[in-house]
N, C-alpha and C positions, 0 to 999 in steps of 0.2 A: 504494500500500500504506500503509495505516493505521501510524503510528510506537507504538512501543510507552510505555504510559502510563509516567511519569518515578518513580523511586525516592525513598523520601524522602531518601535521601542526596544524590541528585542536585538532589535541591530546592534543599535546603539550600547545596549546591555554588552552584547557579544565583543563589540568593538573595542569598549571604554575595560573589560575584562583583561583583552587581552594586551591592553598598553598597559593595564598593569600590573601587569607579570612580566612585562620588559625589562631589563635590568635597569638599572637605577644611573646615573652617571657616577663614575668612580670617584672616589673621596680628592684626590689628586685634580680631577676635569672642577669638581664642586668648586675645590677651594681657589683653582685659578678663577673659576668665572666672580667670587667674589672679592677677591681682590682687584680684579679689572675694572669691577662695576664700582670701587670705590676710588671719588673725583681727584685723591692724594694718592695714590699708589704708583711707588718706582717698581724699575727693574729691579734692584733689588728686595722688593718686597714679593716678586713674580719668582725669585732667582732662589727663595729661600723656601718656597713648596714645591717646583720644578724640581731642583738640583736631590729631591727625596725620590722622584720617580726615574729610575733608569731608562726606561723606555720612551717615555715623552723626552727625557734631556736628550738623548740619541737623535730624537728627530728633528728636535729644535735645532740643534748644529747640521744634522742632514739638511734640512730643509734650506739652511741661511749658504749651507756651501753647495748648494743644488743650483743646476744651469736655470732656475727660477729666478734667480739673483746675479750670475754671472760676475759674482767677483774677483778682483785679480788674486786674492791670497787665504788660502785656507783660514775660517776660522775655529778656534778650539775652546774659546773662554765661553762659558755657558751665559755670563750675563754680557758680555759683549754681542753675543748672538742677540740677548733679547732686547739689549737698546737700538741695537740693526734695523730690528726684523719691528721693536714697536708692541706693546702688550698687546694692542687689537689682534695683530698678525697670530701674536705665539697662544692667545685666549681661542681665535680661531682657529688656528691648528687643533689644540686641546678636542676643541668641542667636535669639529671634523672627527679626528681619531675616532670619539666617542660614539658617535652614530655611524661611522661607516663597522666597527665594531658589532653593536647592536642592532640595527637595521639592515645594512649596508650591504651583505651578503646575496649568495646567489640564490641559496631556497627563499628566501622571503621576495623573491619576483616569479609570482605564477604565471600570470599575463601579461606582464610589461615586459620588453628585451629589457635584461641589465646594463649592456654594455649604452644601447642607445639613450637610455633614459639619465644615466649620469654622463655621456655628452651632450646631451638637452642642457641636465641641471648644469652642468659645467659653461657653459653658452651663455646660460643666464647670468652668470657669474661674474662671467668677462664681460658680458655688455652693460651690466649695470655696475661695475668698476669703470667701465669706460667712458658713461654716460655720465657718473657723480664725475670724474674728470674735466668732462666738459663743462662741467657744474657749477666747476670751482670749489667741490669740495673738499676740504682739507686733507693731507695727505694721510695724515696718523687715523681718519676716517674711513677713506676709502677703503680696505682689505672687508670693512663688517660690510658692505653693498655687495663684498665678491660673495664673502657667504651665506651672508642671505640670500641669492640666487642658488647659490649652490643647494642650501637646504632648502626653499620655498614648497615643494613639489613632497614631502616627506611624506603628508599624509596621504598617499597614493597608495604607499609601501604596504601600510597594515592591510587599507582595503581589497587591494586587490588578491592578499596573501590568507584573507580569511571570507571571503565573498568571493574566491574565483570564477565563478559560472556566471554569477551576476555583474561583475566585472569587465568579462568581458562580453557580455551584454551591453552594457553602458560603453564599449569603445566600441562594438558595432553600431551601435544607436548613431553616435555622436560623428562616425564617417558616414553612415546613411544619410544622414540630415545634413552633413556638413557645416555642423557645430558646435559650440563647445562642451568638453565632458564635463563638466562641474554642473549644466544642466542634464545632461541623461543621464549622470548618479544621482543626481536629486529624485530624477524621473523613474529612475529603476531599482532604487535601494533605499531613498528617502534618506539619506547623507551621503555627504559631500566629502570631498577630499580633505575643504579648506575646514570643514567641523573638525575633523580627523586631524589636522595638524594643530590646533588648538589642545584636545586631546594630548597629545605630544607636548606641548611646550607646557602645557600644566603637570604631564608626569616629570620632567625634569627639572621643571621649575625653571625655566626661561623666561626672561623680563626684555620690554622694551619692545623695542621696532621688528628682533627677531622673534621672538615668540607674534608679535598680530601677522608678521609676513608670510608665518605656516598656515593664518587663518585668513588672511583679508587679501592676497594677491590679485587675488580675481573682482575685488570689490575695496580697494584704496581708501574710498569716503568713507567706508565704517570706523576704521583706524582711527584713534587718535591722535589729536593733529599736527602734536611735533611730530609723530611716526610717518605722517601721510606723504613726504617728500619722499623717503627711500622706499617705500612700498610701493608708491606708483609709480619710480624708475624699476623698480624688479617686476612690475606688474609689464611696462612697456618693454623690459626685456626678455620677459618670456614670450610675448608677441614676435619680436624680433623674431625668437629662436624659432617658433612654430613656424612663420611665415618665409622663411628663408631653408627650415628643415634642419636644419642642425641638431643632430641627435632626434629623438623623440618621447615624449611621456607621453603617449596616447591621447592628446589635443591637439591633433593638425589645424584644425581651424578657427578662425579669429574672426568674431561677429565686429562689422565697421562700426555699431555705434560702440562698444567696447573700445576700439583702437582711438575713435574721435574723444570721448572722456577723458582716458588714460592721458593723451599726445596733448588735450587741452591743462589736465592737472601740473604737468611738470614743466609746460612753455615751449614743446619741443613740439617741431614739423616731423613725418614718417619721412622727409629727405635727409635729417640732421642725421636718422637710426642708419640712413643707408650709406653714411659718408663713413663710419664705423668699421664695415665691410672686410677691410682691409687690415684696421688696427685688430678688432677683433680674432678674425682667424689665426691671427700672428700668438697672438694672447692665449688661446684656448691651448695651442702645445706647451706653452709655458705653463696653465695651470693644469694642466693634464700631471705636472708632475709635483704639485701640491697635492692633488689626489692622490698620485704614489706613495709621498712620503704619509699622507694620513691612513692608504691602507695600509702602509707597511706597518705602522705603530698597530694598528688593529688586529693583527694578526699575533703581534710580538705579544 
């Protein structure tokens, strides 16, 4: 006998279940992000809960001597790396490791290809580091734009790894119709991705622009309003990334009064995204190996 189709409260149950029983962020990832988030905080305040984890210090100096950086001379000093590389840099590293750790993996993608959906996120990445550039925004800023593209798309993960069949229901819907999935998961499972990475940023306890970026990419105005600059450039560079094809997370298509909001909220024309083209692509094999250095910590 055929089981009867699930409620969406029952989703929701199922869903909100199974973040959490996610593991937790390591005490090491914890205590960087709170010392980041505090407005007095050195490198040597970053140097003195790093320099306890072998594995993160490994990469911190991987990453600063990585062709990411291209510097003329090896570095070895652990807090020299982090005044280099900038606490945003080495708090996003941290956090990186930490969910390609726990999410990031090859079984928890049923129906999404792995490889193409972290060159989508990766895409997103770079455009919207490249776009806060154009910006004007601050340098010691810019690295939290690149991850927050990188992680935007997170709550995809669970969905599609515990809803497989209706998953990719909701990616056939959404190329039938020829648009976007965050309406045919609503339509076919009664939550959304952008619920689901809320979810996420409440089990880990993420604050700020990154935590509403896993819930509001798709809709910038709900955000809160210092957050709504960097959320509608991640929101216009996921556009970008759909509409040009660069990787894919199962949203090839971009409803125009979407792209007219988004291009209105940040003061940018869709010619300014397409002058990017060039810098972009160059960028993505550079960050291509920031994702190495955070899968490799993840495995280690």
């Amino acid at each position: 006998m055929k089981s009867p189709p699930l409620t969406i409260e029952k989703r929701f149950a199922y869903i909100r279940d199974y973040i959490d029983r996610m593991p937790s962020l390591s005490t090491t990832v914890t205590k960087v992000l709170e010392v980041c988030n505090h407005p007095n905080a050195s490198p040597n305040d970053l140097n003195r809960v790093i320099s306890l984890d072998p594995v993160l210090t490994g990469q911190v100096l991987k990453l600063i001597n990585s062709a990411y950086y291209s510097l003329p001379n090896q570095i070895t000093s652990l807090t020299r790396a982090i005044i280099m590389l900038g606490l945003n840099t080495v708090k996003n590293l941290a956090l990186s490791t930490a969910v390609l750790g726990t999410i990031g993996k090859e079984e928890s993608f049923q129906c999404l290809p792995m490889d193409p959906f972290w060159t989508h996120s990766i895409c997103v990445g770079v455009t919207a580091k490249t776009m806060a550039i154009h910006k004007g925004v601050e340098p010691a800023f810019r690295e939290e734009f690149f991850v927050a593209g990188l992680l935007h798309d997170l709550g995809k993960i669970p969905l599609n790894n515990c809803f497989t069949h209706e998953y990719q229901q909701s990616l056939d819907l959404a190329k039938l119709e020829q648009g976007a999935l965050y309406r045919s998961e609503s339509m076919m499972m009664g939550i959304t991705h952008g619920e689901v990475g809320n979810l996420i940023a409440e089990k880990w306890q993420l604050t700020g622009a990154l935590a509403e970026v896993l819930c509001y990419h798709h809709a910038p105005e709900k955000a809160i309003k210092k957050n709504r600059g960097l959320i509608a450039i991640v929101a216009a560079a996921n556009m970008y990334a759909n509409m040009y094809e660069i990787g894919s997370a199962g949203d090839a298509y971009v409803e125009p009064s979407d792209v007219a909001s988004i291009l209105k909220m940040i003061g940018m024309n869709w010619s300014d995204l397409g002058n990017f083209h060039e810098t972009v692509q160059n960028e993505i094999d550079k960050a291509q190996i920031f994702l190495k250095v955070a899968e490799g910590a993840a495995r280690g």
